[in-house]
C-alpha positions as CSV (number, residue, x, y, z in Angstrom):
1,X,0.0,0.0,0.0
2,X,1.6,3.2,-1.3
3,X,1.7,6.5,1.2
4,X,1.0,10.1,-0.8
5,X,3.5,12.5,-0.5
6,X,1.0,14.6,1.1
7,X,0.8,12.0,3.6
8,X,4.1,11.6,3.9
9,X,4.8,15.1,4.9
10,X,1.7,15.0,7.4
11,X,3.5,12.2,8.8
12,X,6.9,13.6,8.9
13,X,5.3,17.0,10.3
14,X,3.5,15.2,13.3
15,X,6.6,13.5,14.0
16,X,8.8,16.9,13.8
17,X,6.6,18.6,16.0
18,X,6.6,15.5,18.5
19,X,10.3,15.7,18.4
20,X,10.2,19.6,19.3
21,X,7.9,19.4,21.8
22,X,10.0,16.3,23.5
23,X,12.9,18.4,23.2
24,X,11.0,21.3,25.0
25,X,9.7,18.9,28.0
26,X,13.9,18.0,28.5
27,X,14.9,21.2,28.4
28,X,12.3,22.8,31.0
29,X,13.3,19.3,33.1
30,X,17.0,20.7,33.1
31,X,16.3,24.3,33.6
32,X,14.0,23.8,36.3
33,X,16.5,21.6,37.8
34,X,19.5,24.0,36.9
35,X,17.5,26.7,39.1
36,X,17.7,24.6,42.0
37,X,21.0,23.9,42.0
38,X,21.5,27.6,41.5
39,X,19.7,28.4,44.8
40,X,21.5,25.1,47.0
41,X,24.9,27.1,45.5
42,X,23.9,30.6,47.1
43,X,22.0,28.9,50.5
44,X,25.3,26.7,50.6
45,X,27.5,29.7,50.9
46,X,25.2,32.7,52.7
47,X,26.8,34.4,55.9
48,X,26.2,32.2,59.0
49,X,26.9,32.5,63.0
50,X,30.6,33.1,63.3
51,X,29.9,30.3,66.5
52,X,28.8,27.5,64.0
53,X,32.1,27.9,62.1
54,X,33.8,27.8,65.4
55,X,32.0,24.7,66.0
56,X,33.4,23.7,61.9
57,X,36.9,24.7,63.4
58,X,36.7,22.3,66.3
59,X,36.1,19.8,64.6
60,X,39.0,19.9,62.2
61,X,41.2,20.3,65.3
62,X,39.7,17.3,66.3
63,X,39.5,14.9,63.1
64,X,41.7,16.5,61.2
65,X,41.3,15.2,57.3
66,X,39.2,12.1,57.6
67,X,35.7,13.9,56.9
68,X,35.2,16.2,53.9
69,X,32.2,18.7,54.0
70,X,30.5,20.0,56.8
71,X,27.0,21.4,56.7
72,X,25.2,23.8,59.2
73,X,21.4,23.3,59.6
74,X,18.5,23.1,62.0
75,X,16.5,25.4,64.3
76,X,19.8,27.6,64.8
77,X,20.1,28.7,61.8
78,X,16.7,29.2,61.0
79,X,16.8,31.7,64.5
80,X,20.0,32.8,63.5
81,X,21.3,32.3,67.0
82,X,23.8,30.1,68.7
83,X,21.4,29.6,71.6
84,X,20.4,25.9,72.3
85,X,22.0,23.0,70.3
86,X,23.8,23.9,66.8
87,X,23.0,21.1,64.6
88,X,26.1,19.9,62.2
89,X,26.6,17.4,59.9
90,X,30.0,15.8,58.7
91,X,30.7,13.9,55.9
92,X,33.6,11.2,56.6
93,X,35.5,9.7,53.9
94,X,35.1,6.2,55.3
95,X,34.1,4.8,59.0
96,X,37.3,3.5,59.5
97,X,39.4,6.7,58.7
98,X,37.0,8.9,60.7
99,X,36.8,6.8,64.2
100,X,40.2,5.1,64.0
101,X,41.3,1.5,64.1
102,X,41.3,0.6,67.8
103,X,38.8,-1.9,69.3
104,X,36.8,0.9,70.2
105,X,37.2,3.0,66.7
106,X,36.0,-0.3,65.1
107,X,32.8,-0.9,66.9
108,X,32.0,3.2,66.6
109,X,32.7,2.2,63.1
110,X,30.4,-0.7,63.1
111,X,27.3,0.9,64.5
112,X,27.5,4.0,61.9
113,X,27.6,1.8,58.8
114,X,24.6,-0.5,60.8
115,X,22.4,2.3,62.2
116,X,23.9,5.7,60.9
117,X,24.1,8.3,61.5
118,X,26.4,8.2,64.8
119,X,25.6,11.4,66.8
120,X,28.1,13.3,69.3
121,X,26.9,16.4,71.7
122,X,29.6,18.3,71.9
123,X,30.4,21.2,74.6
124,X,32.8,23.2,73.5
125,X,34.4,26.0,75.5
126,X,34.3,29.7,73.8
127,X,35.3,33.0,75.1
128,X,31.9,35.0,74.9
129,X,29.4,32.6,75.3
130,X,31.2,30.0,78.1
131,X,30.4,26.9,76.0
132,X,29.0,26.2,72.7
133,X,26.8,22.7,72.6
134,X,26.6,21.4,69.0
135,X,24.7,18.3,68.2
136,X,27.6,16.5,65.6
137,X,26.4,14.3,63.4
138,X,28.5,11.7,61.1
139,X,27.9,9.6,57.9
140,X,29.8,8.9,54.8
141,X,29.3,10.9,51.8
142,X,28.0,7.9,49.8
143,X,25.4,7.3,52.8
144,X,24.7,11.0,52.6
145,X,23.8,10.5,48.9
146,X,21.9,7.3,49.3
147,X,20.3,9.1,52.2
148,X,18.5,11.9,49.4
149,X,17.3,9.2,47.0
150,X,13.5,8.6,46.7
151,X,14.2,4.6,47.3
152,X,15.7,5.5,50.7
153,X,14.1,3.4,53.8
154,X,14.8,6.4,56.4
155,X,13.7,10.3,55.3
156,X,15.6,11.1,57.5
157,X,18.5,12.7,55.6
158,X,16.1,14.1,52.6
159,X,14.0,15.5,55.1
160,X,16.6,17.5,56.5
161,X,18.3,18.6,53.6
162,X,15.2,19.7,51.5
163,X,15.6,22.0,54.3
164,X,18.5,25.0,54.3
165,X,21.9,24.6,55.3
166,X,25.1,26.1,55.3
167,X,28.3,24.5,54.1
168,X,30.5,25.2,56.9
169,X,33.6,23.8,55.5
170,X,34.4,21.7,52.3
171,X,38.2,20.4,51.1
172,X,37.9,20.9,47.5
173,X,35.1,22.5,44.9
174,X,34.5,18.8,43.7
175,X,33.7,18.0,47.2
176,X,31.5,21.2,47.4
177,X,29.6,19.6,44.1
178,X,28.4,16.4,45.1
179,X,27.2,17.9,48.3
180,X,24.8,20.1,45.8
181,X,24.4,17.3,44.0
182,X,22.8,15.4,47.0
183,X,20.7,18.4,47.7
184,X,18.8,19.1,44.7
185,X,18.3,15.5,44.9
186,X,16.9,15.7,48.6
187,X,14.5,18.5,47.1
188,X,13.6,16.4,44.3
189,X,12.8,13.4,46.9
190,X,10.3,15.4,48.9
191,X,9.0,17.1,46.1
192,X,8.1,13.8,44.9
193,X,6.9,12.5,48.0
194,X,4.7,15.5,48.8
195,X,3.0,15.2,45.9
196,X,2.1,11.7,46.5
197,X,1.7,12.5,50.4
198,X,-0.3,15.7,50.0
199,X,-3.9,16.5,49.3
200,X,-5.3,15.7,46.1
201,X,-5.6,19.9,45.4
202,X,-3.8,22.6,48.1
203,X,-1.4,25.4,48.4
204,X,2.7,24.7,48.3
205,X,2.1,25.5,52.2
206,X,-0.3,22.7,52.2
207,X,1.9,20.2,50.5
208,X,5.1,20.6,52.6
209,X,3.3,20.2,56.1
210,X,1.4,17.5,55.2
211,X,5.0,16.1,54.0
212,X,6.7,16.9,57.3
213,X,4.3,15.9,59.0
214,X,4.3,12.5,57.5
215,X,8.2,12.2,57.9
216,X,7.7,13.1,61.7
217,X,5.5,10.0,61.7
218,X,8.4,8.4,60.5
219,X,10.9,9.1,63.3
220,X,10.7,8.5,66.6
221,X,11.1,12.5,67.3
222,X,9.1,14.6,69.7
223,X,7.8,17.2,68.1
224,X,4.6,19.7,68.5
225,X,1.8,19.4,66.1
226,X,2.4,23.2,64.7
227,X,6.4,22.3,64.2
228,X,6.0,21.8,60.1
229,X,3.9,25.1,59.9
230,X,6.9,26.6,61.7
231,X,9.4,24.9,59.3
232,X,8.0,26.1,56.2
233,X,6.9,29.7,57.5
234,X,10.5,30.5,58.4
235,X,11.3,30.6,55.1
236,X,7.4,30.4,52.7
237,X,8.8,31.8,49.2
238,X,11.7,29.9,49.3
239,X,9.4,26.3,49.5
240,X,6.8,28.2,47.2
241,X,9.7,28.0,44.5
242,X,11.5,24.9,45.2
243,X,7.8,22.6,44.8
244,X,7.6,24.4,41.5
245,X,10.8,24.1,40.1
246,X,11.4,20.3,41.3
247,X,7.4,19.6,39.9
248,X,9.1,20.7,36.8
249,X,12.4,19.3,37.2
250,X,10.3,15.6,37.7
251,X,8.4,15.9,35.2
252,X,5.4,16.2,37.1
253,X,2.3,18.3,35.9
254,X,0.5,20.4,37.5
255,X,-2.9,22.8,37.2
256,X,-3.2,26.3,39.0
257,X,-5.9,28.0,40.2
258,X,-4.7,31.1,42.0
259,X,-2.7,29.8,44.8
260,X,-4.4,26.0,44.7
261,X,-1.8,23.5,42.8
262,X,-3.3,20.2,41.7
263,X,-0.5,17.3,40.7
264,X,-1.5,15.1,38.0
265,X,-0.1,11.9,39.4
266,X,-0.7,8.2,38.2
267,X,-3.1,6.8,40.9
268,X,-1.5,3.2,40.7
269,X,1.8,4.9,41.7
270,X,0.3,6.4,44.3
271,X,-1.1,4.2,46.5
272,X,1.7,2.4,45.9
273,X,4.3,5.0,47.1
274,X,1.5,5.7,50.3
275,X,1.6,2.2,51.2
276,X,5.3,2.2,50.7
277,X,5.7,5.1,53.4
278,X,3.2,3.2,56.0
279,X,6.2,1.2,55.9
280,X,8.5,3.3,56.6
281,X,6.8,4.8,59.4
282,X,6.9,1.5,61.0
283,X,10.1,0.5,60.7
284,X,11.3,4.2,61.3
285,X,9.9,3.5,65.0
286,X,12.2,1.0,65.7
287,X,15.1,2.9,64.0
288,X,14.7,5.6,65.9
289,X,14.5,3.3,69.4
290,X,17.4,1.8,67.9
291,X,19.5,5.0,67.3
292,X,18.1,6.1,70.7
293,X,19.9,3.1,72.6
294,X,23.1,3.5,70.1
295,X,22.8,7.4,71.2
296,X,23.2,6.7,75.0
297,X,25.8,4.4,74.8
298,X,27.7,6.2,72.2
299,X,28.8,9.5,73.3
300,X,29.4,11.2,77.0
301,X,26.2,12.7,78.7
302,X,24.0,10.6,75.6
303,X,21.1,10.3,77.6
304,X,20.8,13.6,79.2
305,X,21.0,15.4,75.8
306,X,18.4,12.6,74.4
307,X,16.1,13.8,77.6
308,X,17.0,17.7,77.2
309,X,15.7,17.7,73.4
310,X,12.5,15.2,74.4
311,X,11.8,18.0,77.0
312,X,11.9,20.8,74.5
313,X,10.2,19.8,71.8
314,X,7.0,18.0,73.8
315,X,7.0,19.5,77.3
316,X,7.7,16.3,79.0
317,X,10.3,15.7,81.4
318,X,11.9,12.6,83.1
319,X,14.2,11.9,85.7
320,X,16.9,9.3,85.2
321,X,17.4,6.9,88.3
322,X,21.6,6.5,89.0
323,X,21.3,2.6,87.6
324,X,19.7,4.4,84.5
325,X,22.5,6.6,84.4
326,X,25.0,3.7,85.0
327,X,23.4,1.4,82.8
328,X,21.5,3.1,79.5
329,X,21.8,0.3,77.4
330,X,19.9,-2.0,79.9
331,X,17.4,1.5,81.5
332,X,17.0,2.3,78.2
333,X,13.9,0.1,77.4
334,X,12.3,1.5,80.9
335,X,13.1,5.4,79.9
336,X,11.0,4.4,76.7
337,X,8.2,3.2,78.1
338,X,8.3,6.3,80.7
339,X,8.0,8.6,77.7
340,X,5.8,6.9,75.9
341,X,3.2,6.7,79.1
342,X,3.6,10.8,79.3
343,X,3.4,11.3,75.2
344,X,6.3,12.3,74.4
345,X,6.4,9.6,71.6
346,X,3.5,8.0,70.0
C-alpha cells in the first residue's frame, strides 16, 4: 500500500513537532533543575553565625582530614542564634578513617555503617558565650547521597536537607559539588513525595506540612503538632519556588488556580508509594529506638541530651534513676516506656 506524498509530509510533520515538543519537555526538566542547583549554591554559601564555624573549626582540630564537607542546619540557623543545640553534619571519607582503628574506633565504626548516623553532643568551651553545645552528626558521603534518594528506607537525611543549610567547610570544589548534588536530589525526593503525600488539590504550604508531618510520623522524634507550619513559614517563598521548580524538574504536571496546585499523578503509583511510606513509618519507629539506645551508649552525657531535646520539643520531662545513668543500654527500654506513658512519643 503506497503512502501520498501529502501523507508523507503529514507524517513527517507530526513526528517533527513530537520531536520539538520532547525536546522542549527535556529542556524545561533541566532548567528547572539547573534553578535549583542555583539556589542550593547561594543557600550553601550565605553568611552564617561566626559560632557555627567555630563549631566547623573544632572539629577539624579534632579529626583533622578524615571527613570532607560539613553542613550547618537546623533550628539555629533558622533563629540565627547560637542559643540551644547547633546542629552539624560531617561527611567522613570512610568509618574507618573517621573513628580510628582501635577496638573501640571499630565498633564506633560498626554501629554508623549499621544504624547511621552516629551522633556526638559536643560542649565546647568559647570565650563570649562560656560553652557552645553542638549536636555533631556523622555519615559517609556515599550514605549522605543514598540518604536523598526517593528509594531511601529512612527520610531522615532528605527530610533534613530539602531544608536549608550552610556549608561550613568543604576540602575541594568537587567536594563542594556532590554535596549540591545530594541536595537538589533531597528536594527532588520530597518534592516527589509530597506530591504523592499531600492532598489531592492545596497550596505549596499545604503540601510541605502534610509532607513533614508524614516524615515526623516516620521518626521517633518529639515534636509539636504546629512544628511543620513553623518549618515552612520560616522561610514560605523559598518552599513556594522549590515545589515548582522540582514539579518541573520531575516531570510532574500540575494545574493552577490562584494559589491552589493540583499534581497530575498516576493513581497506581500512588497508593503504591502511600503504602510504601506506612512502611516506613513503622520500621522508622524501631530505627529511631534503635539509634536512641546506640545514642546513650555512644557518646558522653548521651542520655541527658536525648532527655534535654525530648523535654523541649514535647513539654515532657523525666528523671533518670543513678542505675539508668550507669546502665543506658539496659534503663534504656524503661526510659522508653516512661515517655511513651507521658506522650512524648506516640
Amino acid at each position: 500500500m503506497s503512502t501520498s506524498p501529502a501523507s508523507e509530509s503529514f507524517a513527517q510533520a507530526g513526528t517533527h513537532a513530537h520531536d520539538a515538543e520532547s525536546t522542549g519537555a527535556t529542556h524545561e526538566r533541566h532548567a528547572a533543575r539547573e534553578r535549583l542547583a542555583a539556589r542550593v549554591r547561594t543557600e550553601l554559601d550565605a553568611p552564617v553565625l561566626p559560632e557555627a564555624h567555630d563549631v566547623a573549626r573544632y572539629a577539624r582540630e579534632l579529626h583533622g582530614d578524615t571527613y570532607g564537607p560539613a553542613l550547618f542546619y537546623g533550628s539555629c540557623l533558622r533563629a540565627d542564634s547560637p542559643e540551644g543545640i547547633m546542629d552539624v553534619y560531617l561527611l567522613s571519607r570512610s568509618h574507618a578513617e573517621f573513628h580510628g582503628r582501635s577496638s573501640g574506633g571499630r565498633a564506633l565504626a560498626g554501629l554508623n555503617w549499621l544504624i547511621p548516623p552516629n551522633i556526638y553532643f559536643w560542649m565546647i568551651p568559647h570565650a563570649e558565650h562560656g560553652s557552645l553545645r553542638a549536636k555533631v552528626a556523622v555519615v559517609t558521603e556515599q550514605q549522605f547521597a543514598d540518604g536523598s534518594r526517593f528509594d531511601a528506607w529512612s527520610p531522615s537525611i532528605w527530610a533534613r536537607f530539602c531544608q536549608p543549610c550552610v556549608l561550613l567547610d568543604s576540602p575541594d570544589e568537587a567536594a563542594r559539588e556532590r554535596v549540591v548534588d545530594t541536595i537538589v536530589t533531597a528536594i527532588l525526593t520530597a518534592a516527589r513525595w509530597a506530591a504523592y503525600l499531600g492532598p489531592r488539590s492545596g497550596s505549596t504550604r499545604d503540601y510541605w506540612t502534610a509532607l513533614f508531618a508524614a516524615t515526623y510520623g516516620a521518626e521517633l522524634r518529639p515534636e509539636r503538632n504546629n512544628r511543620p507550619a513553623i518549618i515552612y513559614d520560616a522561610n514560605a517563598e523559598r518552599y513556594d519556588a522549590l515545589l515548582r521548580d522540582a514539579w518541573a524538574a520531575l516531570d510532574i504536571p500540575y494545574t493552577v488556580d490562584g494559589e491552589v496546585l493540583t499534581p497530575v499523578v498516576d493513581a497506581a503509583a500512588q497508593a503504591v508509594a502511600k503504602r510504601g511510606f506506612v512502611a516506613r513509618q513503622r520500621s522508622g519507629k524501631g530505627i529511631s529506638v534503635a539509634r536512641i539506645v546506640k545514642g546513650a551508649l555512644t557518646f558522653s552525657g548521651g542520655v541527658d541530651y536525648l532527655l534535654w531535646k525530648v523535654e523541649r520539643h514535647s513539654g515532657v520531662s523525666v528523671e533518670l534513676s543513678d542505675w539508668q545513668r550507669k546502665h543506658p543500654f539496659l534503663g534504656a527500654p524503661g526510659v522508653f516506656l516512661q515517655l511513651r506513658r507521658a506522650g512524648a512519643v506516640r
